[in-house]
C-alpha positions as CSV (number, residue, x, y, z in Angstrom):
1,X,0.0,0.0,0.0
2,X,1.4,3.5,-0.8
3,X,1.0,6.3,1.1
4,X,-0.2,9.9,0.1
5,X,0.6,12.3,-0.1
6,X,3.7,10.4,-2.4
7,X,7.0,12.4,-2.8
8,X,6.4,14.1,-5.8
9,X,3.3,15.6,-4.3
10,X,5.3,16.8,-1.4
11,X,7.9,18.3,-3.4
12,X,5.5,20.0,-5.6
13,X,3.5,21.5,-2.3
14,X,6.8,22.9,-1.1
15,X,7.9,24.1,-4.2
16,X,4.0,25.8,-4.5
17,X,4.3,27.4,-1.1
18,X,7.9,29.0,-1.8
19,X,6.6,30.3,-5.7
20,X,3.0,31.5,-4.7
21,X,3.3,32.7,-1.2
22,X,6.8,33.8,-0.2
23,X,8.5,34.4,-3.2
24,X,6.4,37.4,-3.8
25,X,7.1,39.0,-0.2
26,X,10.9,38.7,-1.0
27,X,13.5,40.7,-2.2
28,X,17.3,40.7,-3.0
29,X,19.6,38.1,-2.0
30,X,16.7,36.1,-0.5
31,X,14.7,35.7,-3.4
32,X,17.4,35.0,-5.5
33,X,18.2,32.2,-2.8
34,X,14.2,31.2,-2.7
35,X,14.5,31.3,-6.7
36,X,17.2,28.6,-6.1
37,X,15.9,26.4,-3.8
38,X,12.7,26.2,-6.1
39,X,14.8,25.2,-9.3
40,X,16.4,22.5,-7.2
41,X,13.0,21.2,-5.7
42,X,12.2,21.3,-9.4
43,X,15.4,19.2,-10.7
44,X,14.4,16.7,-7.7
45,X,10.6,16.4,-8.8
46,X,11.5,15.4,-12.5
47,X,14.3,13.2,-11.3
48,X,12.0,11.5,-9.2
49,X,9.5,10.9,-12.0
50,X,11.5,10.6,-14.7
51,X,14.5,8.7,-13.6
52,X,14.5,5.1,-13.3
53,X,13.1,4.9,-16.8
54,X,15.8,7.1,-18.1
55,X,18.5,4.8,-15.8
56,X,16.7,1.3,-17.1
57,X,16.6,2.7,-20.9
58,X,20.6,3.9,-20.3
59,X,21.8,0.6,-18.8
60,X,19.9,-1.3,-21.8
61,X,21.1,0.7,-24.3
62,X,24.7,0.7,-22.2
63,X,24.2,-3.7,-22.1
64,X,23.2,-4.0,-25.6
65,X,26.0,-1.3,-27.1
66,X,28.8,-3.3,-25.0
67,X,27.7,-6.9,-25.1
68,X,28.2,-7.1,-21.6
69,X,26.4,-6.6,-18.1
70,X,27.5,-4.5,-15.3
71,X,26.6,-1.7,-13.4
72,X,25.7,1.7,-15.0
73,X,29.4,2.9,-13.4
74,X,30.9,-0.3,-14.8
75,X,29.6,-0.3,-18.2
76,X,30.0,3.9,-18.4
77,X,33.4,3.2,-17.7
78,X,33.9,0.7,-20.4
79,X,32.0,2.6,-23.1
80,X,34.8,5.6,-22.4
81,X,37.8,3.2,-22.3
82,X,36.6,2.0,-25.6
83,X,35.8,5.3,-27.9
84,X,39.5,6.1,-25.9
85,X,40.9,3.4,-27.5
86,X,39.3,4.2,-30.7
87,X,37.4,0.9,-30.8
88,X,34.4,2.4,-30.8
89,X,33.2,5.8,-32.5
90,X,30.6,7.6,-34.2
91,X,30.4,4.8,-37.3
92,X,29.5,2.6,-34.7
93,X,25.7,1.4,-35.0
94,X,23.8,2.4,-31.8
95,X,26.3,4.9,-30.4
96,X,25.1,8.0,-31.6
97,X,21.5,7.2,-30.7
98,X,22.6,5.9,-27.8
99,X,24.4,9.1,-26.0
100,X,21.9,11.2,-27.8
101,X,19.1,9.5,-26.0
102,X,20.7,9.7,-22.5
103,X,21.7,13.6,-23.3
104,X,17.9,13.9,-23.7
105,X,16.9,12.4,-20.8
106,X,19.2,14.3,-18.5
107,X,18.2,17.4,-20.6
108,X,15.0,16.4,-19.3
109,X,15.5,16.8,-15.3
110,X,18.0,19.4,-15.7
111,X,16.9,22.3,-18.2
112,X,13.4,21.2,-19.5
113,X,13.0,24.6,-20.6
114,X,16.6,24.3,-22.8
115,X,15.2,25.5,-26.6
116,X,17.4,23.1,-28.3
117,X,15.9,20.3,-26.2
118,X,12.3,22.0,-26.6
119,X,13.0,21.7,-30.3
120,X,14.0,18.3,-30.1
121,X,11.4,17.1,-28.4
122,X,8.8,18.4,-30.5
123,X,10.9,17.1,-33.6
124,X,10.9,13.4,-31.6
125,X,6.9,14.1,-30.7
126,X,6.6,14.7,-34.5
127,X,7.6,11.3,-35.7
């Protein structure tokens, strides 16, 4: 049984208190700091809702790239020592796709709002 309200919903009250009821009474350094703590809140919420897919899609696309298993450290570290080496690169099937799909996903949590990633998005969404 899950509780409510869930963790998202508790991030989203905070972050709705500090935007809709104190941000407006601030000025200055402390709404710049209030400002702050709401993008961070923010990055947490979509992390939280968006990030085990984006870690299960990275390690399978990580798993499948490699031929191997591991953890996401593991296999990260691999994938670098390879395109180091020069065994892998951009001619190699599924790489490009591959970090272009986990740049997404982190563009995701981190700068939603990012226009390249808007664009993208709504080039992907198009498809």
């Amino acid at each position: 049984m899950r509780e409510q309200p869930t963790s998202i919903q508790l991030i989203q009250s905070v972050v709705d208190f500090l935007r809709d009821d104190l941000m407006p009474k601030l000025d200055g350094l402390t709404a710049f700091h209030a400002r702050v703590a709401v993008s961070v809140l923010e990055i947490a919420q979509r992390e939280l809702e968006t990030g085990p897919r984006a870690d299960a899609a990275e390690l399978a696309g990580l798993r499948a790239l490699l031929d191997m298993d591991g953890t996401p450290e593991e296999l990260n570290k691999e994938l670098c020592e390879r395109i180091a080496r020069g065994e892998m690169s951009a001619d190699t099937p599924g790489l490009v796709q591959h970090l272009f799909a986990c740049a997404m996903d982190k563009l995701a949590v981190d700068q939603p709002g990012y226009s390249t990633f808007v664009r993208l998005k709504e080039q992907q969404q198009q498809k």
